[in-house]
C-alpha positions in Angstrom: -165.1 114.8 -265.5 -162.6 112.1 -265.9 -159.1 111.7 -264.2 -157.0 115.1 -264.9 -153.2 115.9 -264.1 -151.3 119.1 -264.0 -149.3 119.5 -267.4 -146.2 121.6 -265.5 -144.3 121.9 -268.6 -147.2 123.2 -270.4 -148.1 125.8 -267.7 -144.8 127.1 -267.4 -144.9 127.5 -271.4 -148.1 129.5 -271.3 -147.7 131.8 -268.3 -143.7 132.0 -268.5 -143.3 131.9 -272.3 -140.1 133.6 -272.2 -138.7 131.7 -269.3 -138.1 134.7 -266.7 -139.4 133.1 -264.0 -137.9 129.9 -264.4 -134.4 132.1 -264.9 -135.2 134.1 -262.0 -135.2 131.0 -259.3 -133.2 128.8 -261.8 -130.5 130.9 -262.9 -128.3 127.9 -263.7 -130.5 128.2 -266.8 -130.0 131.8 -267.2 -128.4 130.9 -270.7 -130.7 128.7 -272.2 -133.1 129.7 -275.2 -137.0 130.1 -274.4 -137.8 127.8 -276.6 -135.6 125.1 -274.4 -136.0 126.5 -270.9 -139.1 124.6 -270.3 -137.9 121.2 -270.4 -133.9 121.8 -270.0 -133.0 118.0 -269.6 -134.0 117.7 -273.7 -131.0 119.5 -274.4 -128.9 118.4 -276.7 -124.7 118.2 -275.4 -123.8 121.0 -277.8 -127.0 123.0 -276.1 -125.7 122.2 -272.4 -122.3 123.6 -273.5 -123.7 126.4 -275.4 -125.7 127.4 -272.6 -123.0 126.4 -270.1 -124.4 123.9 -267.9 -124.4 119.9 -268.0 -128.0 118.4 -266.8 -127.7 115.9 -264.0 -124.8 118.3 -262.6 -125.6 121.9 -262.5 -129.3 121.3 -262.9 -131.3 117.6 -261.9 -132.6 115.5 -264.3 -136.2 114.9 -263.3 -137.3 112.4 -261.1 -140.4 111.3 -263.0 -141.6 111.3 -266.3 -144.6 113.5 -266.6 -146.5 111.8 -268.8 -145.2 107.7 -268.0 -146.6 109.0 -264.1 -150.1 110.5 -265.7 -150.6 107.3 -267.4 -149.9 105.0 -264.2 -152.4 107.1 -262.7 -154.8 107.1 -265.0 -154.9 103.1 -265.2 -155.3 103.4 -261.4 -158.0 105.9 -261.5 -159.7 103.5 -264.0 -159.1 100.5 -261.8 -161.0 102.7 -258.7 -163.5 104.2 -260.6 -164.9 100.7 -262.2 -164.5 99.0 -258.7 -166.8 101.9 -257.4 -169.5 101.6 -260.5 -169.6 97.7 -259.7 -170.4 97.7 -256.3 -173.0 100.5 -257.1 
């Protein structure tokens, strides 16, 4: 099956498309567009002020990149799962 990692960004597009749940226990980003609210920190500085917030103030910006982190782990799982195929 192969190493797999939880796409948050694109689970919160498909089951939230609208964004109400991420306004409802976000509501700093009760202003942003549905299109945007997703992934906030891509915001341009006209958005954040359109939408009156300033990312890395009123909301975080993240702590990891998604996708930089799903690589990392999928060179590890590599590194594990041909370690365990040459010792079988």
């Amino acid at each position: 099956r192969g190493f797999r990692f939880f796409n948050v960004i694109k689970q919160s597009e498909q089951y939230d498309p609208e964004g109400d749940y991420v306004r409802h226990w976000c509501p700093e980003l009760k202003h942003v567009n549905a299109k945007m609210i997703h992934a906030p920190w891509k915001l341009s500085r006209q958005q954040q002020r359109d939408a009156g917030i300033s990312i890395g103030v009123d909301y975080p910006n993240p702590i990891v990149d998604l996708f930089e982190s799903a690589q990392a782990n999928q060179r590890r799982y590599d590194e594990v799962m041909n370690m365990v195929a040459a010792d079988a």
